[in-house]
N, C-alpha and C positions, 0 to 999 in steps of 0.2 A: 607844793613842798611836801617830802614827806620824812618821817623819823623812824628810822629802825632801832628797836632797843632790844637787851638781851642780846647779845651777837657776841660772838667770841674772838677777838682781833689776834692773829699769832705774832711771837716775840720773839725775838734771834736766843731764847734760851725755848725748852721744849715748856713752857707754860704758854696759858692766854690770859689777855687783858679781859675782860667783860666792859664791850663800851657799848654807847648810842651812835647812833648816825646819823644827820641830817643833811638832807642833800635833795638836788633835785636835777638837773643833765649832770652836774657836777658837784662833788661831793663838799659842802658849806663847811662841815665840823665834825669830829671825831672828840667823845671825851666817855672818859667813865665815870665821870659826875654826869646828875640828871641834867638835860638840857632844856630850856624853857620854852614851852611851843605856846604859839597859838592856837586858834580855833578851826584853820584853816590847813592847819598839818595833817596830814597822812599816818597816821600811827602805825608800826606796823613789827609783830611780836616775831622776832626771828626764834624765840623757842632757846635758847643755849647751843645754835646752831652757828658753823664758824663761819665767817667771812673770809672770803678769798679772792683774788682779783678774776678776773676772767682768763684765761688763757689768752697767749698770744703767739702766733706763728711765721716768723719771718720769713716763711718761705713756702708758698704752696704753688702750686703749678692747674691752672683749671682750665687757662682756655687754649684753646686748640682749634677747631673750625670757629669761621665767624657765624656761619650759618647756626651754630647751636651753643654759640658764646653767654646770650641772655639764662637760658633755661641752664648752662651748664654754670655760672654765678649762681644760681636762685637754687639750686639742688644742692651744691657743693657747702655753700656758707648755711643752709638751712640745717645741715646734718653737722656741721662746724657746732652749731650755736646747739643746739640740744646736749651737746658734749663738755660746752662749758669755753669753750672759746670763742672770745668777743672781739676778735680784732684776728685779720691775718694780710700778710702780704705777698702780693701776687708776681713770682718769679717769672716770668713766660718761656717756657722753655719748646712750648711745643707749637705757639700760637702762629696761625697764617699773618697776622699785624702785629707784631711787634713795634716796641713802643721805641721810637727815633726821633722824634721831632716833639714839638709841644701842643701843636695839633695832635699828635695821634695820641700824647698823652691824655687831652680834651676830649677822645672821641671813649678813653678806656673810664673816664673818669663818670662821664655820661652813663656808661653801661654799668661800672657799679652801683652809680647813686637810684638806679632805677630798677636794681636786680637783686642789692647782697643784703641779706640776714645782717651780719656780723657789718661793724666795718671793716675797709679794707685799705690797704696802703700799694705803692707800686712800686716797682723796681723799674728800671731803663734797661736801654740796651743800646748799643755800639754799631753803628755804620758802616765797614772798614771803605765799604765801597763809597765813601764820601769824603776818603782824603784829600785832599788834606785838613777837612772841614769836622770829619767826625770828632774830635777831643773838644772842638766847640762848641758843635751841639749836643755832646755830652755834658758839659758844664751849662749848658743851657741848662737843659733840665731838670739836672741836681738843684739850679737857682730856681726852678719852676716846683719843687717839693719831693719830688721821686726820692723814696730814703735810698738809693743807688742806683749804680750799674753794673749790670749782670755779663759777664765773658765767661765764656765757652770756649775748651779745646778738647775734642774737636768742635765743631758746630753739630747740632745734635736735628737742625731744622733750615729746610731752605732758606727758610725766608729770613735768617739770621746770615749775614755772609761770615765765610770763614776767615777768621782771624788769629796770627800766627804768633808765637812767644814774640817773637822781634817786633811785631807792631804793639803786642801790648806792652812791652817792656818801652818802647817809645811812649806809646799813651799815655804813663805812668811820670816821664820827664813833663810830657806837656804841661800836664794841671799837679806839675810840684806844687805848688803855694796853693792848691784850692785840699779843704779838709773832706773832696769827697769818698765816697765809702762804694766799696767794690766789693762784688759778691765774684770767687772765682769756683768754678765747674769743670771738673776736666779733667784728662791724665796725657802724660806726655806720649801723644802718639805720635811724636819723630822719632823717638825712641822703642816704645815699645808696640807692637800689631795690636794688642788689643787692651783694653782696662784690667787693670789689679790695684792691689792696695802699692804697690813698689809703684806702680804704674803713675798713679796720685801723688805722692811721696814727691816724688821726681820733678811733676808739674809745678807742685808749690816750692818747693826749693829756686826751680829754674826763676820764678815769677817771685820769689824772693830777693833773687839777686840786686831787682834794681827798684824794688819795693823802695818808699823812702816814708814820708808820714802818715801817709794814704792808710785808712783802716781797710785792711780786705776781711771776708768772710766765708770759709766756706761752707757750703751748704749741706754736704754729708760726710763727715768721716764712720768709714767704718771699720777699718786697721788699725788695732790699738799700736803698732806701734808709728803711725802717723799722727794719732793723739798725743803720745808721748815727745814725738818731736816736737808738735808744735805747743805745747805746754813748755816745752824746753827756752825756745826761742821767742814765747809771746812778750818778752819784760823787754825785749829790744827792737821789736816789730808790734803792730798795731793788728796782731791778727786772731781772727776768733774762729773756732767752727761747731757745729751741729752734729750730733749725732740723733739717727731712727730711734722713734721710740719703738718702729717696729722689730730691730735689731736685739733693744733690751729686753723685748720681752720672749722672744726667741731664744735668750741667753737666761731668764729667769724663770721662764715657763714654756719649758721646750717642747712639752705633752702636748700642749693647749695651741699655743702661738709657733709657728714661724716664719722664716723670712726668706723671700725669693732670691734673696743678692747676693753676692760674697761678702762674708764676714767672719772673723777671726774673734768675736770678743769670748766665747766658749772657750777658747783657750786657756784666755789670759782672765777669767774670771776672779782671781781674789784680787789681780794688777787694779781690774775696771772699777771691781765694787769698792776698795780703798779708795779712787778718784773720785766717785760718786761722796762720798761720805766724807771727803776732806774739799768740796766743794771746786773740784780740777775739771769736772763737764759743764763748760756753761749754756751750750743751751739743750735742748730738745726737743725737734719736730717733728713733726707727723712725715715731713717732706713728700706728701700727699699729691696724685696727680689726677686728672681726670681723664677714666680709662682712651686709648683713640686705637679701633682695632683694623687703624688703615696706616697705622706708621708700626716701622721698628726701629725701635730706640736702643741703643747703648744701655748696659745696665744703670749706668751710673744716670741717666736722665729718666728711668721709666718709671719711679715715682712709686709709692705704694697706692692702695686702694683705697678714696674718702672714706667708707667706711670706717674704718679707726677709730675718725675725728669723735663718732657718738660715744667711744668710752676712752681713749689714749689719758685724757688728763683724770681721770678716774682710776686708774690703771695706775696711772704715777702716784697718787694720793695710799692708795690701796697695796700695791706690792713695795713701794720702795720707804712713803711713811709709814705705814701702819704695818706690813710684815717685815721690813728689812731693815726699820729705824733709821731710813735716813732721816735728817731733820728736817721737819716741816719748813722753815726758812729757806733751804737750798731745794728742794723740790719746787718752793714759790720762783725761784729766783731760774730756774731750768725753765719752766714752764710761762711765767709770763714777764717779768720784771728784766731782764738780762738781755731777750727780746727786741722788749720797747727800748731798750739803752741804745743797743746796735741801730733799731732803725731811723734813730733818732726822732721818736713819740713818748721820750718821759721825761715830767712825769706826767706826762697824760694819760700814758696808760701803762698799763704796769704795775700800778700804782695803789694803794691806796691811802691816800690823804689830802687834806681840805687844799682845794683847785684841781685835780684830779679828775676826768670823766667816772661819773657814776658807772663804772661798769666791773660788777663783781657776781659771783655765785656765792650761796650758801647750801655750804655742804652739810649735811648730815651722816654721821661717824657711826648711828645705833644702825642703820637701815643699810642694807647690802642689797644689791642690785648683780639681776642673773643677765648677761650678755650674752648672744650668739656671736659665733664667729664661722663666716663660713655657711654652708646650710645644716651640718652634721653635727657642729661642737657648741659649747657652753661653758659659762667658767662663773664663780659666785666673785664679787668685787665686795671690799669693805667699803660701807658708804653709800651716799644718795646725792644729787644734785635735785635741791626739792624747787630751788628758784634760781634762775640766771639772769641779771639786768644788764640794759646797754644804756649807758646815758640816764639813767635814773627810771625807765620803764622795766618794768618784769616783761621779760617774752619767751622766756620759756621753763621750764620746769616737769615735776610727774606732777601726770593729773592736768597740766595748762597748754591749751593749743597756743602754739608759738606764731609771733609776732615778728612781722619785720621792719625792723630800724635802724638796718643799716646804713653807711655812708660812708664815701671817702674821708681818707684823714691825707694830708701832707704831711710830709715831716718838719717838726717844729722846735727842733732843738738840734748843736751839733752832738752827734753820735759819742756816746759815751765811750774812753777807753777800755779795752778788754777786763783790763785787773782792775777799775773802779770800783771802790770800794765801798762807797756810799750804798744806802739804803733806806728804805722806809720803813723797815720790819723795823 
């Protein structure tokens, strides 16, 4: 068992609490009165340094060939977790096995519990070539823990069959009365030859039509003004999406950072920074892939570079709390908590408070940290990640060779609505 004391808890106003912690995989008590230990406690001085939960990632994308699946887990989650993210889940966009059945869930689940840094959670995928059986083993697997199912249009990988608005728009009648949760990817290429933000637009509209309770998610917007629609229409659909942190920093630090993709938030800079700041972007991902320089991907599938992951949620701490004031509470809630809602893992994780997985970083605000980007450039960040724990173990931090104790997680809750209001701040 151990106690962390001095630690600074953040509050949905810009103050901190000063509490204790005791906890051990899972966090026992939170108080800012002394807590009484024994002899057997772990004492441990966080210094007036804040407590934050770990990052969390609903969507990364890492495997690709089977043949370099273990090593490309073990490098991607290892570079995850030095950054301060303690939980990601694994979208397959690019993978030769795609996950269909509950065996092949069994065989992904194996290869993370034996590979990942960070934990890790999974998404499904869809069949078409098993009609009329795929919407079954679909819901199979949603009851087997998968926090969803991933559709694509187009199909971005063989070994994914292509599946068309009219089958998914059917899929969507099948499993009316199941609450599960769909990640869609895509832009409507019946309509348009190639991907844009209209392109996108289009696709979620089409697949809103016959939307009914189902929460969908999508994984990258980067047209503010498909943020804006779907901000417009989330109070009567169940639907959320994601924007690149690599996008925002592109758009905040153009010198320094940019971004491979199309994107329009430059434009509409004062539109995006009022969303940020009035809490209208719920999440934020790296939407990270792992490079494969034997495929060509569609832009909208080809994922930035793991890289990132070593500073993105430092990056958010640093340009949007500390230089652009957003408030510390919606940078938590972008970065890990909002997350964990959609994939339905809080409050396991997400989280911090007593039944909670131990897994948070302490940040420190005196100490700024110089990043490379690139082989050429560098940039000064406010801030340090001096410890990151998963489960109640420290694994990594500056100055600590990192630890790995990762593991699958299932999802263990159903997925929180979009506008849910609750929280732990």
């Amino acid at each position: 068992m151990k106690l962390l004391t001095n630690a600074l808890l953040p509050t949905l106003s810009a103050a901190f609490k000063r509490v204790n912690v005791l906890f051990e995989d899972k966090i026992i008590k939170i108080s800012a009165d002394e807590i009484a230990i024994d002899e057997d406690v772990e004492v441990i001085d966080a210094q007036g340094m804040i407590i934050l939960p770990g990052g969390v990632d609903p969507h990364v994308h890492i495997l690709t060939s089977d043949a370099s699946a273990a090593q490309d887990v073990s490098n991607f989650t290892q570079s995850a977790l030095k950054g301060g993210w303690t939980t990601l889940a694994e979208l397959s966009y690019h993978t030769q096995s795609p996950i269909f059945t509950p065996g092949d869930l069994q065989k992904k689940v194996e290869l993370v519990n034996e590979n990942a840094w960070t934990d890790m959670a999974l998404w499904g995928h869809v069949d078409i070539g098993e009609y009329p059986y795929h919407a079954e083993a679909a819901q199979e697997l949603w009851g087997k823990g998968v926090v969803g199912i991933a559709l694509t249009a187009p199909s971005p990988n063989a070994a994914i069959p292509e599946i068309s608005f009219t089958e998914i728009m059917d899929l969507f009648l099948d499993i009316y009365e199941s609450d599960t949760v769909f990640a869609f990817q895509g832009y409507d290429h019946e309509k348009h030859p190639n991907f844009s933000g209209t392109a996108q637009m289009d696709a979620i509209k089409k697949i809103l039509r016959r939307m009914q309770e189902n929460p969908i998610h999508i994984p990258r917007v980067s047209a503010y003004p498909t943020i804006e629609f779907i901000n417009t229409i989330s109070k009567r659909s169940d639907i959320s999406f994601a924007i690149a942190v690599s996008d925002l920093m592109a758009m905040f630090n153009g010198e320094v950072f940019n971004s491979d993709y199309e994107c329009d938030f430059s434009e509409y800079f004062d539109l995006l920074y009022e969303l940020l700041g009035t809490k209208k972007i719920y999440l934020i991902s790296n939407c990270s892939a792992t490079p494969d320089k034997n495929a060509d991907y569609c832009e909208l599938f080809k994922g930035t570079q793991p890289e990132i992951f070593g500073y993105s949620y430092l990056w958010v701490l640093s340009e949007l709390w500390k230089n652009r004031k957003v408030n510390l509470a919606t940078c938590i809630k972008m970065t890990s908590e909002n997350a964990a809602k959609r994939l339905g893992i809080y409050p396991q994780k997400g989280c911090l408070e007593a039944g909670s997985d131990a897994d948070f970083v302490l940040y420190n605000p005196e100490i700024n940290t110089t990043i490379k980007i690139g082989k050429t450039k560098e940039t000064e960040l406010t801030g340090s990640f001096e410890s990151v724990f998963i489960k109640g173990t420290k694994v990594a931090g500056n100055g600590f060779k990192s630890l790995r104790k990762g593991s699958y997680i299932a999802r263990s809750s159903n997925p929180k609505r979009r506008h849910n209001n609750t929280t732990w701040i």
